[in-house]
C-alpha positions in Angstrom: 84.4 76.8 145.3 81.6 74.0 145.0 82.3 72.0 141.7 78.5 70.9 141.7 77.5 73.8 142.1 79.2 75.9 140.0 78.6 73.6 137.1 75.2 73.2 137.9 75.4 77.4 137.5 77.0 77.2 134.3 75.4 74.2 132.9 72.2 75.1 133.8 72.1 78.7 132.2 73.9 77.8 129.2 70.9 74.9 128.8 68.7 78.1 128.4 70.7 79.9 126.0 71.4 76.2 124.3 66.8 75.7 124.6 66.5 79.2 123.2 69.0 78.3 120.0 66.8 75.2 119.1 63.5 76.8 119.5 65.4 79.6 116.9 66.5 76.7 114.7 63.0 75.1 114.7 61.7 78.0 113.7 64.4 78.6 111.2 64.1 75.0 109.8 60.5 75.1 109.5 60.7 78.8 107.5 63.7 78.4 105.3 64.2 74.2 105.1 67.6 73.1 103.8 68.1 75.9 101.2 70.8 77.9 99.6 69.5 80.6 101.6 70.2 79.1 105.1 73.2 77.7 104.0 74.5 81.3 103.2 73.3 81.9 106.8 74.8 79.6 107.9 77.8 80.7 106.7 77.7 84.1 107.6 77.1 82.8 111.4 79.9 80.3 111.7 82.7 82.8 110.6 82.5 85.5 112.8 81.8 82.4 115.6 85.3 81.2 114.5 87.3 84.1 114.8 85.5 84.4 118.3 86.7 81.1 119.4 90.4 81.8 117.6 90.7 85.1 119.4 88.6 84.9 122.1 87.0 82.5 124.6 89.1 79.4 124.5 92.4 81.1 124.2 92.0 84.0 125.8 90.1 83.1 128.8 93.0 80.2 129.3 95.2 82.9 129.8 93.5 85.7 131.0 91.6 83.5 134.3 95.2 82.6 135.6 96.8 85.8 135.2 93.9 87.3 137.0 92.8 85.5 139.5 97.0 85.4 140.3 97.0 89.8 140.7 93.8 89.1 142.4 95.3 86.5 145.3 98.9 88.6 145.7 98.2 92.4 144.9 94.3 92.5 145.6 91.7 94.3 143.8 93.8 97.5 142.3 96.2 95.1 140.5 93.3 92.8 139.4 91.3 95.9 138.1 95.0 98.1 136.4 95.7 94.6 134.5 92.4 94.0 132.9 92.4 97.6 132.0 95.9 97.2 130.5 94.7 93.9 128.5 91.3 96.2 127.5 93.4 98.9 126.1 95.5 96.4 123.7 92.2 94.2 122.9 89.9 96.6 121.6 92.1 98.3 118.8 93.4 95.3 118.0 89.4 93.1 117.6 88.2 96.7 115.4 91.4 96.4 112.8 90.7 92.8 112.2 87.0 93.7 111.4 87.7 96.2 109.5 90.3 94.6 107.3 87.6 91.4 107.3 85.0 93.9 106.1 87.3 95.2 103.2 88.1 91.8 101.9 85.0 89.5 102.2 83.9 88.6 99.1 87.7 87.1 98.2 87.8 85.5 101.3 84.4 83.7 100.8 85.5 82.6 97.4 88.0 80.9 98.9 86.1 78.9 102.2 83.0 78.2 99.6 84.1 78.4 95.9 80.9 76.3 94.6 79.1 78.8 96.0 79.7 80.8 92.5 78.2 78.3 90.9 74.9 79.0 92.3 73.0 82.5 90.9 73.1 84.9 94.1 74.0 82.6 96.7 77.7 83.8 97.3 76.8 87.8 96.9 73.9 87.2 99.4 76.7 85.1 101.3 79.0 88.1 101.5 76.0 90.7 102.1 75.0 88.3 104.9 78.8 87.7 106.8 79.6 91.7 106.6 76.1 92.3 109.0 77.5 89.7 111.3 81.5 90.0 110.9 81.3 93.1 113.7 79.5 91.0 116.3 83.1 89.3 116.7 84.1 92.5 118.2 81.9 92.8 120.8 81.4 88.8 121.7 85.7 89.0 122.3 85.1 91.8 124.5 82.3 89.9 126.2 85.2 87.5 126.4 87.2 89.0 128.5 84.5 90.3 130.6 83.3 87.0 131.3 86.8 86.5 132.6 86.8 88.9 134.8 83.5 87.0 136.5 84.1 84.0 136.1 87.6 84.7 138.3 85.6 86.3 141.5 83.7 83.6 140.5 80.6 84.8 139.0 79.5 82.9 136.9 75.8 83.5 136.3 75.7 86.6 134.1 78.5 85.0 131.6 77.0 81.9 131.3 73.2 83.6 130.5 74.6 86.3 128.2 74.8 83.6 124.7 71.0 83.9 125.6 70.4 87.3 124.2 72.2 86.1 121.1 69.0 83.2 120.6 66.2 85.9 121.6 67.3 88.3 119.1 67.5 86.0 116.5 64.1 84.5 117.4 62.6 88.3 116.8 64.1 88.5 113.7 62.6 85.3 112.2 58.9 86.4 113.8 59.7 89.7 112.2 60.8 88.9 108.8 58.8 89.3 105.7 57.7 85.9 104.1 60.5 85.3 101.9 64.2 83.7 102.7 66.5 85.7 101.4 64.5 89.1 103.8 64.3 86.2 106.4 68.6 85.9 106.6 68.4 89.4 106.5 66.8 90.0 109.8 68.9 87.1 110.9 72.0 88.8 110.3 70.9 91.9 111.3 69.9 90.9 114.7 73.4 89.2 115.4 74.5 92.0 115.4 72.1 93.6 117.9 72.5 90.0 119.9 76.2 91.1 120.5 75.4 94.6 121.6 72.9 93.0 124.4 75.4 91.0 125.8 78.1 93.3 126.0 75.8 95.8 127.4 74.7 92.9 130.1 78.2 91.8 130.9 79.7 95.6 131.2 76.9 96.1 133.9 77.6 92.7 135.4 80.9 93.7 135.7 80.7 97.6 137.2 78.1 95.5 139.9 81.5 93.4 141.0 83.3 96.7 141.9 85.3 96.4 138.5 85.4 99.7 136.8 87.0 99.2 133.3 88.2 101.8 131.1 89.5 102.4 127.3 92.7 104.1 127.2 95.7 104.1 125.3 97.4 100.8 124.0 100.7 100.3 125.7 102.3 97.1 125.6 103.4 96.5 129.3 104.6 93.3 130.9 101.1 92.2 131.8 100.7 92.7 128.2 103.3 90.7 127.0 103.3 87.9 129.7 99.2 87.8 128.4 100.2 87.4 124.6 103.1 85.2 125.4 100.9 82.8 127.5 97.9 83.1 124.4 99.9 82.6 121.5 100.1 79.1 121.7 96.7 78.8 122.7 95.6 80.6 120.1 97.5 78.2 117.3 95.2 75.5 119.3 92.2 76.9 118.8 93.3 77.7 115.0 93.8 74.3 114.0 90.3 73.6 115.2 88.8 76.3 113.7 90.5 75.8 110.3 89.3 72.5 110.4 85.6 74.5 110.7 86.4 76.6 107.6 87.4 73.3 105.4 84.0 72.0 107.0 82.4 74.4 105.3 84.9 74.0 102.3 84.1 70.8 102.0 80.2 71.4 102.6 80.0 73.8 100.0 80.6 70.8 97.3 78.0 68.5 98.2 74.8 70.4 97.5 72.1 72.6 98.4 71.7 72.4 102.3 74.6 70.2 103.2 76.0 73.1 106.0 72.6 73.6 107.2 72.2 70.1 108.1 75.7 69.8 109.6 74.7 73.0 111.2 71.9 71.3 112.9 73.6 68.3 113.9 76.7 70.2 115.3 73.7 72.2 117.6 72.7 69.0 119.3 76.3 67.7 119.6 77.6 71.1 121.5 74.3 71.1 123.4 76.2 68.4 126.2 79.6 69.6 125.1 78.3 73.5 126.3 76.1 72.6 129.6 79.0 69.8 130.4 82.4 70.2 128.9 82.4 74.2 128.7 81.2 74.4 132.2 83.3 72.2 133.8 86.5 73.5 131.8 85.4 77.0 133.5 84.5 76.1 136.9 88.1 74.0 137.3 90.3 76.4 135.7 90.5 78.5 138.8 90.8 75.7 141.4 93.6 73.9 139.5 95.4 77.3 138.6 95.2 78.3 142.9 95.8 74.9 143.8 99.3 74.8 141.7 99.9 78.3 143.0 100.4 76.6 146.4 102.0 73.9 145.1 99.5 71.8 146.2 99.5 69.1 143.4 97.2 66.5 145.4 94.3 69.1 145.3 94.7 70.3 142.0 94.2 66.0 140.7 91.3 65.6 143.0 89.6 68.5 141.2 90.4 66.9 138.1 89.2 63.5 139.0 85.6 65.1 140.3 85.5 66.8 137.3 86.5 63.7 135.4 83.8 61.8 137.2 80.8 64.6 136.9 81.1 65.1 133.3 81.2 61.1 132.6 78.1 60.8 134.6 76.6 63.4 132.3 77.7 62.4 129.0 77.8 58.9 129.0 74.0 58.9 128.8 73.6 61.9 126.4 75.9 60.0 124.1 74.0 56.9 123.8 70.7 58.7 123.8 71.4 60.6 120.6 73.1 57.7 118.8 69.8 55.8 119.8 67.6 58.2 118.9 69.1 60.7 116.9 66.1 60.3 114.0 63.3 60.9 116.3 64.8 63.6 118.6 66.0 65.5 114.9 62.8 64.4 113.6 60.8 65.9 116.4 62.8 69.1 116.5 63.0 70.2 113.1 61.1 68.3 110.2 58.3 69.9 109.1 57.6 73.1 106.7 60.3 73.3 104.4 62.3 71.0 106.0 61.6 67.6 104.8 61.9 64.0 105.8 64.8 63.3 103.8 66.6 66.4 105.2 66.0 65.1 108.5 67.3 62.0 107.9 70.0 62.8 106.4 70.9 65.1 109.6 69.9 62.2 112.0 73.1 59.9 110.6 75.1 63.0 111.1 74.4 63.2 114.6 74.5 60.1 115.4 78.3 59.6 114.0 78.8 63.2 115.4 78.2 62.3 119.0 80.0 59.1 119.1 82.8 61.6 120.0 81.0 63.3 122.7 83.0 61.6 125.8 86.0 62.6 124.1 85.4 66.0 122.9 84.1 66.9 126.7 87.1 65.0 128.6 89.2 67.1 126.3 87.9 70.2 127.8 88.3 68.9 131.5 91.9 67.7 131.0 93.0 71.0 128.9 92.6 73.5 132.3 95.5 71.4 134.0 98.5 72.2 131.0 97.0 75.8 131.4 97.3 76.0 135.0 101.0 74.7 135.0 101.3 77.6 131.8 102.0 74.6 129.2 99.9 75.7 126.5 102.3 74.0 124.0 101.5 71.0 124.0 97.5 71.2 123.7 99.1 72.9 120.4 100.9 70.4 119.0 98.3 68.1 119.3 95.7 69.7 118.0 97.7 70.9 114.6 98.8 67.1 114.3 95.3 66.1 114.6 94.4 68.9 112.0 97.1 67.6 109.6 95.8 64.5 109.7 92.0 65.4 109.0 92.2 67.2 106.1 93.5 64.5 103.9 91.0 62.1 105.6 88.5 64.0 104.4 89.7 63.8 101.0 89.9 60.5 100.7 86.5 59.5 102.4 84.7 62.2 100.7 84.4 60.7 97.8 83.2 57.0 99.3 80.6 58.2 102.1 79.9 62.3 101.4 78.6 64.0 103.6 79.0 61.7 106.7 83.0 62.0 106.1 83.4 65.3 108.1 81.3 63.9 111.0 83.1 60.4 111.2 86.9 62.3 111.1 85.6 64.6 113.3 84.5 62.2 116.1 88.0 59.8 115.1 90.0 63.2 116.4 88.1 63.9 119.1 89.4 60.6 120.9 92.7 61.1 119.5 92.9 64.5 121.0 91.7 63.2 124.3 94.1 59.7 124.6 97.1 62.0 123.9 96.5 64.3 126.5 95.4 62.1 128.9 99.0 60.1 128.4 100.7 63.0 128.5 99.2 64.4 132.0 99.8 60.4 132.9 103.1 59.9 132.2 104.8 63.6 133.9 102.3 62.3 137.0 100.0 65.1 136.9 97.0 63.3 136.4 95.7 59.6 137.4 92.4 57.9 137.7 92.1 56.4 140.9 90.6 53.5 142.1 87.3 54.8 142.6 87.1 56.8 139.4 87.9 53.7 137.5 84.9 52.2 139.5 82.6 54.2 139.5 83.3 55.1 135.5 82.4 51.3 134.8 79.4 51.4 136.7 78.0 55.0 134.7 78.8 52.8 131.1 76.6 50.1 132.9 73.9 52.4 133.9 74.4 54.2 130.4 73.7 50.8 128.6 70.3 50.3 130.4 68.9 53.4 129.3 69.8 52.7 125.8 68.1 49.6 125.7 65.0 51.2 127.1 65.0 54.4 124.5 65.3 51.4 121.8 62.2 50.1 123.5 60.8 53.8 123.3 61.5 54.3 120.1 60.1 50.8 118.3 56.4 52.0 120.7 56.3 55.6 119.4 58.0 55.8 116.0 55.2 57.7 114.5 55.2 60.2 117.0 58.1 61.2 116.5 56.9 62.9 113.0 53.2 63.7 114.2 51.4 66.6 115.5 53.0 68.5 117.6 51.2 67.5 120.7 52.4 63.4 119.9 56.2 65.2 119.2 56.1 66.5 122.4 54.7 63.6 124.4 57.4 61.3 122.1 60.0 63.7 123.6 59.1 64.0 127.0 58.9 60.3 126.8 62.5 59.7 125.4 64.2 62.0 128.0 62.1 61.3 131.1 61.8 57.8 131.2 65.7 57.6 130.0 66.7 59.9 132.5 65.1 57.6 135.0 66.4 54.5 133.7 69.7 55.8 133.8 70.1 58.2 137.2 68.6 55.3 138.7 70.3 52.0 137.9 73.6 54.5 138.1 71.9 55.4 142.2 71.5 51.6 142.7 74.9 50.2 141.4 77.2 52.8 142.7 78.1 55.2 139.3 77.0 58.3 141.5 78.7 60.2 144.4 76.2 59.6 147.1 78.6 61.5 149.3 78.4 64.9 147.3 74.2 64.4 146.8 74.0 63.9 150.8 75.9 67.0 150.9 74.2 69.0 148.9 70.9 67.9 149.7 72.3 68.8 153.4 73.2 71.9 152.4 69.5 73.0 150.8 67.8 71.5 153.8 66.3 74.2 156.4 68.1 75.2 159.0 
């Protein structure tokens, strides 16, 4: 498998899902502003999206890839197929009773996440009207989970990484759609969730039928595939609790500090996972398979060169996009979603959000490259215990900085983990020897921070010239924007070309490789 390329796969069409879910949150912004309203929203989006992540995704995909793509090397494409029709069986019955018993008791469990939201007339009951529409999509996004395994081990990434993109065009629809008043406008949001998750089951089902995979529902029986899947999850699973949890006391937490507080954090969170998605995400996909067939032939060299290319590509990528959003965090949120309803203050507000938010970014992404190689080696414990000492830790931060700084608590603890998370795993893969940075990595890691500095000192420059623009027309937004990321990406890919922070090797390759024959 080529790294490049199948990040450059990945990355690239999760960048149009990620495009899509701005232009839907522009729109949304500039319809509904920073109102109780969106906040319920909101709300009703992130819970289902954290029960996905909990049960699906992260956990499950750490599992399932291995297990796979193992049946698919030793007993071919029967075994591959009988054990993801085994897994399918156990899965589906299992996502429906969770929904249903989610359905049943909403309104107590939203009085617990968001118990000020009482305080405000309507706002919970729309809240709970709202998360019920959207609750079911977790049933088919897991399924679209596992799925997406099932590419991603023949290596196919395309469909799976384009599929979130349904999710954005049908909520676009349902904002052009929706009457002119905000609590019709959630409405049609939640209700085209809902019909977002259909459309990407239905696209990954077909993907998957195309591969020669025929899937089936039958009868749950728990068989040793079965058990060696749950076995190998569970911990997972406890990982990507303890994050999540720390999600539901965000909005906890949120739901105390005023009208509008979980949009904005909402919206700063968007432009934080944007390089986290098209970098971290993909990269912690396209390795997983590599390091999980390169420790099945106990071939420990290969599996830490894929690590260290990895570690090297998403450095190159994120160094920049980290000191480009701390730079310019209030024009690029001021371009993208003041405006309408959505005033100046609101967008200010969300700017210092982001720019603590991504002060993490490195962290968070190298936390996703480094996590595929305890899964490969099936050591799924220890990501665990990290992560719920790291939760542990959090929640008391917040409550003690709450009170001194607000809103920009959960942003500045957030971040703090993020490089916790990442020096703890990084030790740990140092010290049992799976995992060091050579020479050249070191290297050519110094010289990206170098390059990375440059362009921050032009964006300044950028953004003294054009601060107006930034909150103009939309003609001078666009032109400030275009600006911002064009001449940045220039300053930076270049000084990085010139001083050595870029594999010239790999570009000759590729650029060999697209050449005509």
């Amino acid at each position: 498998m080529n790294l490049l390329k199948a990040t450059g796969t990945i990355g690239g069409l999760t960048m149009v899902s990620r495009v899509l879910g701005f232009a839907r949150d522009m729109i949304a912004a500039r319809i509904l502003g920073a109102s109780h309203a969106n906040d319920a929203f909101n709300l009703a989006f992130l819970l289902p999206n954290i029960f996905r992540r909990l049960f699906a995704e992260g956990a499950f995909s750490s599992g399932f890839v291995p297990l796979f793509s193992r049946r698919l090397a030793a007993g071919g494409h029967d075994d591959a197929v009988k054990f993801s029709n085994e897994i399918l069986a156990v899965f589906m019955p299992a996502l429906l009773a969770v929904t249903v018993l989610f359905e049943i008791f909403m309104p107590a469990l939203l009085l617990l996440i968001v118990p000020d939201y009482a305080e405000v007339p309507g706002k919970l009951p729309l809240a709970v009207e709202l998360t019920r529409w959207t609750f079911p999509y977790l049933l088919f996004i897991s399924l679209v989970a596992l799925l997406s395994g099932v590419l991603n081990s023949l290596t196919r990434f395309a469909v799976a990484a384009f599929a979130p993109a349904l999710l954005n065009v049908a909520l676009i629809i349902g904002l052009l759609l929706a009457p002119p008043d905000d609590v019709e406008t959630v409405r049609f949001m939640a209700y085209a969730v809902l019909l977002g998750g259909l459309a990407q089951f239905a696209l990954c089902w077909a993907a998957v039928r195309r591969a020669g995979v025929h899937l089936r529902f039958g009868r749950p029986r728990m068989t040793p595939a079965v058990r060696e899947l749950v076995i190998l999850i569970l911990p997972a699973t406890v990982a990507a609790g303890a994050y999540q949890i720390s999600q539901l006391f965000y909005a906890y937490f949120s739901s105390g500090l005023g009208e509008g507080a979980l949009t904005m954090l909402s919206y700063a969170d968007r432009l934080n996972q944007l390089p986290l998605s098209i970098i971290g995400t993909a990269l912690g996909v396209a390795i997983l398979p590599s390091i999980s067939q390169a420790i099945a032939r106990n071939d420990e060299a290969a599996a830490a060169d894929v690590q260290a290319r990895a570690f090297d590509l998403s450095m190159l990528l994120t160094l920049p996009a980290t000191l480009a959003l701390v730079v310019a965090a209030g024009p690029i949120i001021g371009a993208l979603y003041q405006g309408g309803e959505y005033s100046r203050e609101d967008a200010a507000t969300t700017a210092n959000i982001l720019a603590i938010l991504v002060t993490g970014l490195p962290a968070y992404v190298l936390v996703k490259v480094l996590t595929p190689a305890f899964y490969a080696r099936k050591d799924v414990k220890t990501p665990v215990y990290i992560a719920m000492s790291i939760l542990a830790l959090s929640i008391p931060a917040n409550f003690l900085l709450i009170p001194r700084i607000g809103i920009y608590s959960l942003a500045t603890v957030t971040s703090t983990g993020a490089w916790i998370n990442f020096l703890l795993l990084f030790g740990i893969l140092y010290a049992r020897g799976h995992f060091r940075m050579p020479t050249w990595l070191v290297s050519r890691v110094a010289r990206q921070i170098v390059a990375a500095l440059a362009m921050a000192a032009a964006l300044w420059g950028i953004r003294l010239a054009l601060a107006d623009w930034f909150f103009g027309n939309v003609l001078e937004r666009a032109i400030g924007l275009g600006l911002l990321v064009g001449l940045g990406a220039a300053v930076y890919f270049g000084v990085a070309f010139l001083i050595g922070g870029v594999d010239r090797e790999a570009l000759a390759t590729l650029r060999r490789k697209k050449a005509p024959a």
